[in-house]
Structures are given as C-alpha cells and as structure tokens.
C-alpha positions, 0 to 999 in steps of 0.5 A, a space after each residue: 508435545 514438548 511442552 507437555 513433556 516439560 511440564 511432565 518433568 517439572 512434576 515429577 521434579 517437584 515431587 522430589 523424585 528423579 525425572 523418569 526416562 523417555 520409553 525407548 524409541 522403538 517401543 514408543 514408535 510401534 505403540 504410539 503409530 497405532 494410536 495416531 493412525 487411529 485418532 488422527 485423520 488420515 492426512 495429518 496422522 500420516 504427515 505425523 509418521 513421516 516427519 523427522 523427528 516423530 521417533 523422539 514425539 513418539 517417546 514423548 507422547 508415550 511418557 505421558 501416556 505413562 504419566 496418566 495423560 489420557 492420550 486417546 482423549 488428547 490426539 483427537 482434540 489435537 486432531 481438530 486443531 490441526 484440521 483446522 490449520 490445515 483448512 485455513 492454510 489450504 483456504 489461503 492458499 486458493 485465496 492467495 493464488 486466486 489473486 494473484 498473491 501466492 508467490 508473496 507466499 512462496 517468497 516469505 517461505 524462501 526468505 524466513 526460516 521455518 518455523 511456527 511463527 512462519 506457519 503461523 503467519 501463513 494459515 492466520 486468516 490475515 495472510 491474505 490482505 498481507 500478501 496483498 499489501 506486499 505486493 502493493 508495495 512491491 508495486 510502488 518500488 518496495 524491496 519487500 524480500 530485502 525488508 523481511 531479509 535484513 530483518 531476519 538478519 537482525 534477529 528481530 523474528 519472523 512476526 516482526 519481520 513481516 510487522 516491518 513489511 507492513 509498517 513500509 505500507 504506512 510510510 509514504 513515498 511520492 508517487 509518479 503524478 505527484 512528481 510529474 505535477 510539481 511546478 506552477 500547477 501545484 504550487 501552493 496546493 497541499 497535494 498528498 504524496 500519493 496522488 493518483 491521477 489516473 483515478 479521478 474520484 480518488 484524486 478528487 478525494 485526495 485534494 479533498 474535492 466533493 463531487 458537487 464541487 467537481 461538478 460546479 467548478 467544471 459548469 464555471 469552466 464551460 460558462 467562461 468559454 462561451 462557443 469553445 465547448 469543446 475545448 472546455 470539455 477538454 480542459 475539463 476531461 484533463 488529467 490534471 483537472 483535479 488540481 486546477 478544481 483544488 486551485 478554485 476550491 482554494 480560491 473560493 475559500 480566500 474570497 477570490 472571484 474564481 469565474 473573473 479569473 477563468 473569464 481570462 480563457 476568452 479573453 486571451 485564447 493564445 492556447 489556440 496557437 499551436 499543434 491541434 493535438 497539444 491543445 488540452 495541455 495549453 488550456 491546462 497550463 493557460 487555466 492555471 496561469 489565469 487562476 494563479 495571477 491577479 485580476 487586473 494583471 496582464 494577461 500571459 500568452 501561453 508559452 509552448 515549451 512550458 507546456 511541452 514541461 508539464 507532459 508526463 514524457 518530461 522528466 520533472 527534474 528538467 522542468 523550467 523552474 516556475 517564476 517566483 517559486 518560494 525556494 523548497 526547505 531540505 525536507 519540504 517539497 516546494 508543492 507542499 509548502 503552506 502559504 499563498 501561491 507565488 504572485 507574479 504581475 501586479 499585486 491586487 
C-alpha cells in the first residue's frame, strides 16, 4: 500500500499538480473496513483491521481508490498472495515443530527486529533446512544467537544476518574424533576436520575408503591372525578401524606389502598382555605400530600406557608425543601434514 501510494504521489507530481491529501481517517476506515471484510478472507481481513496502523492504510488505499485503482479488483489478488504466505508460514511451522527445529524459529524472532525480511525469511520454503542447519551448528558448539546478534548489531540486515549463520556452516571446526585421533594413528594420513567416527560408512567415506576396499582390508586382517578370530574381529569392529583401513590404502598406493606388515600381529602378540577388557585398544595401537615400521625392523612390544592415551576418556592434549612426529606449523595440524609417516627403527 505504501508503495502504491508513493507512485500515486509521484503521478500527480508529474502532472504538475499539487499532491492531493489523504481522505480523513475516519472516512477512510468506515469505507475501506467494508471492502476488506468483503475481499479478503476472514483470517487476513481480520488481521488487517486490527493492526496498529490500518487507520493510515485504510487512507491510502481509499486514495487510490480515488485516484482510479480498481480496488475491488486489487484486494482480492492481494488476498491470494496473502493466503499464500499464510499457508506457508503455517506449513513451516508444523515442519519445523515436526522436527525439532521450531525454537530456531522463535530465536530469530527474539533476536531479529520485526520486519519483512524477517517474515519473509521464516514463510520462505528454504526455512526449514535453515533451522535445520542451526541447530547443526549449535550441535558442533556455534553461538548461533551470538552470530545473528552481532550481526544485527553491525547493520548488515536481517537476510544477511541469517547469510552469516549459514556461511558458519561452511567453515569447518574439529570435531571431537579428529581431536581424539591425533597421534601416531594418524599421522601421516589426511584426515578431515570433521571426521565422525561414530559412523562407519560416513567415516570410510570421509578417509575416501570403498566398501570393497574396507572389505579387503578386514580379509587381510583376519588372514594375519590365524587362530585369533576373535581378536581380528575385534580389531576390525574398532572405533578406529577406518583410520588403520586408510593407513593400508595408503600403504597399497606406495607400493608397500601391507599383508608383510600385518604378519607382524602373529608374530609379536604382546597385546595379549594385559586387562581382557582393553585388548581391542592394544591391537589398535600394535596394527598401527606394525603398519607404521618398516619390514625388517624390530618388532615393538605394545606399550600399555600408550594404549590407555589413545582412549576417548584421554584428554588428547595429555597424549605422549608420538616418537618422531614432524613438529606441526602454527596453522597445521600435525595429522594433517603431507609427506610420508615419521619412520622409526631401521629404515628399509
């Protein structure tokens, strides 16, 4: 209404005439209530009547009335787009709520001003996978209110205040296994950010480990631990068995005999030693120390407390530094650094 109003003005400006004054507001309201009760649906219309400002609305939309807009052709196509931002809101909402996402909805109502671009933000069919992505990021320890806050506070807007969430999406920060995994188990290896351990496929994925591969790799295992079934099957049902199959995928590709190197699992079964309950964390830490060292290099005896480090009740930052780890730049994870795994022993 107020742009049409303006465009009213600019007209009559044009024309060379004097800007013609609003209708008084309460002939305006008594007129323009009937035609809004009568065009509009009743939810809306009502809405309509009962806001703030439909005094001044009432005024402008009786000035064009005058001017010779046909308002009873107009309301009902601005009843239809109104509809249908009230269906989609609505739709959103019961999405959102479904799941679990609705109080992203409430938060960027008590963060943002009010406004178009707020509404517009919340009845956009996108809303849903944005909500979504917040609460994501809340998930991996993003302020989100603080973003879309400070954002406002810059001025920047509300669509760009909520752009600024989303791009927080994009930036990686290091997830809790990636910090966890740090050491001799993956140094060397390119491991992502976020790996997720908790997900085998998705971690096979990430390390860029085919099912095939995954599967070969596990048959190796078992074929180098003849009699020890069950430890295979243990070593192999890990937690950090993607890493150890991304250790092999890169042996493979360097032309390394990876099966010589697990051999070293029978050959030196030190990871028997110790609490029954800890064994899958040995063979952990004893495949990597067989896959990591030469072959022809003496075999290592498994070293329990190194074990208890690798735990995820270990604060990773208490880890014993692993022997001959190239030292990390200011910006580079250790694990992240390209080159071949630190050698210990007798080179080949």
């Amino acid at each position: 209404m107020a742009i049409a109003d303006a465009v009213r003005r600019q007209q009559q400006r044009q024309k060379g005439g004097a800007e013609e004054a609003l209708p008084s507001a309460e002939e305006s309201v008594g007129e323009a209530s009937g035609a809004v009760k009568k065009l509009l649906p009743p939810d809306i219309g009502a809405a309509l009547l009962d806001v703030a400002d439909w005094p001044q609305i009432a005024q402008q939309l009786m000035a064009l009335r005058h001017a010779g807009v046909d308002v009873e052709a107009m309301l009902p196509r601005v009843g239809e787009i109104a509809a249908t931002v009230r269906d989609a809101v609505a739709a959103n909402a019961e999405r959102t709520i479904r799941e679990g996402t609705d109080p992203w909805a409430k938060m960027l109502r008590e963060t943002l001003p009010a406004g178009p671009v707020r509404e517009a933000i919340l009845s956009s069919p996108a809303w849903p996978e944005m909500a979504a992505t917040m609460a994501q990021l809340d998930e991996r320890g993003v302020d989100v209110r603080s973003i879309l806050t400070s954002a406002q506070e810059e001025g920047i807007g509300v669509d760009q205040a909520v752009a600024k969430v989303l791009t927080a999406a994009e930036v990686p920060t290091t997830s809790r296994d990636a910090l966890l995994s740090y050491g001799p188990l993956t140094t060397g290896l390119d491991v992502p950010q976020d790996l997720d351990l908790a997900d085998r496929e998705r971690a096979l994925r990430q390390l860029a480990i085919s099912q095939t591969e995954n599967q070969r790799f596990a048959r190796m295992v078992r074929e180098a631990m003849p009699g020890h079934e069950r430890e295979a099957d243990l070593l192999v049902t890990a937690r950090q068995w993607p890493l150890l199959a991304a250790r092999m995928a890169d042996m493979e590709r360097e032309g390394k005999p990876v099966a010589e190197h697990l051999a070293r699992l029978s050959a030196d079964n030190s990871w028997e030693q110790g609490p029954q309950s800890q064994v899958g964390r040995r063979l952990v830490q004893a495949a990597n120390d067989a896959l990591r060292k030469p072959v022809g290099g003496p075999p290592s005896k498994v070293n329990t407390a190194a074990a208890r480090a690798q735990s995820p009740s270990v604060d990773p930052t208490k880890a014993p530094a692993a022997k001959g780890t190239a030292p990390a730049g200011p910006a580079v994870a250790p694990h992240r650094q390209s080159g071949p795994a630190p050698r210990s022993g007798r080179s080949k």
